[in-house]
N, C-alpha and C positions, 0 to 999 in steps of 0.2 A: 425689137421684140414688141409684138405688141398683144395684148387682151381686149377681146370685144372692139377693135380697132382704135383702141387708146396705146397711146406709146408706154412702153414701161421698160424702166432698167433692169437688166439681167438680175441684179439683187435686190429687187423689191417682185419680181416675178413669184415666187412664194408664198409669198402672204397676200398677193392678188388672186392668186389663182384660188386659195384658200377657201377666201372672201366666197369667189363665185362655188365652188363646192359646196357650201355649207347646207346642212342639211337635204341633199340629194342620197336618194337610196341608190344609186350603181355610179359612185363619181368617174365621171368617164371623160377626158381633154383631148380634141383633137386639134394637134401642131398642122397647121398649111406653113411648107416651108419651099425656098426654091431654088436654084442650082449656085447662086449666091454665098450660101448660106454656108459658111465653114463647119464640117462634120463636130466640130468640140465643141461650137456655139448649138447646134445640135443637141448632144448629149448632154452638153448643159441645162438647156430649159425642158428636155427628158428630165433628168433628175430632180430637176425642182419642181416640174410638175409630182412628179413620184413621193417626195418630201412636201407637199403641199398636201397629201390625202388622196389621188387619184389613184382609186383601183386599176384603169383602164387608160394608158396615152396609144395612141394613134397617129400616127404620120402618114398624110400625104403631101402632092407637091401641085405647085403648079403648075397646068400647062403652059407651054411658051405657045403667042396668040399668032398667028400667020401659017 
């Protein structure tokens, strides 16, 4: 998991995300996530974004390059 391409542990995800919310009028987090990525590690950093203050999470993926 990472914020702004810094690595962060799934339980400090929260209060990073926090961080970066602070004082924005429409807190909005978009997750880039990719076929990797286990559905509950997923809805994991959903929720903590959502428990972090973000009105608005967004998921997309990435495309696979070739």
């Amino acid at each position: 998991v990472y914020v702004d391409e810094l690595p962060v542990k799934t339980w400090m995800l929260e209060s990073r995300v926090r961080e970066q919310l602070s004082g924005l009028a429409d807190p909005t987090v978009l997750v880039v996530a990719d076929r990797s990525i286990p559905a509950q590690t997923l809805i994991e950093v959903i929720d903590r974004c959502r428990l972090a203050g973000a009105a608005h999470v967004g998921v997309i993926t990435q495309q696979e390059e070739g």
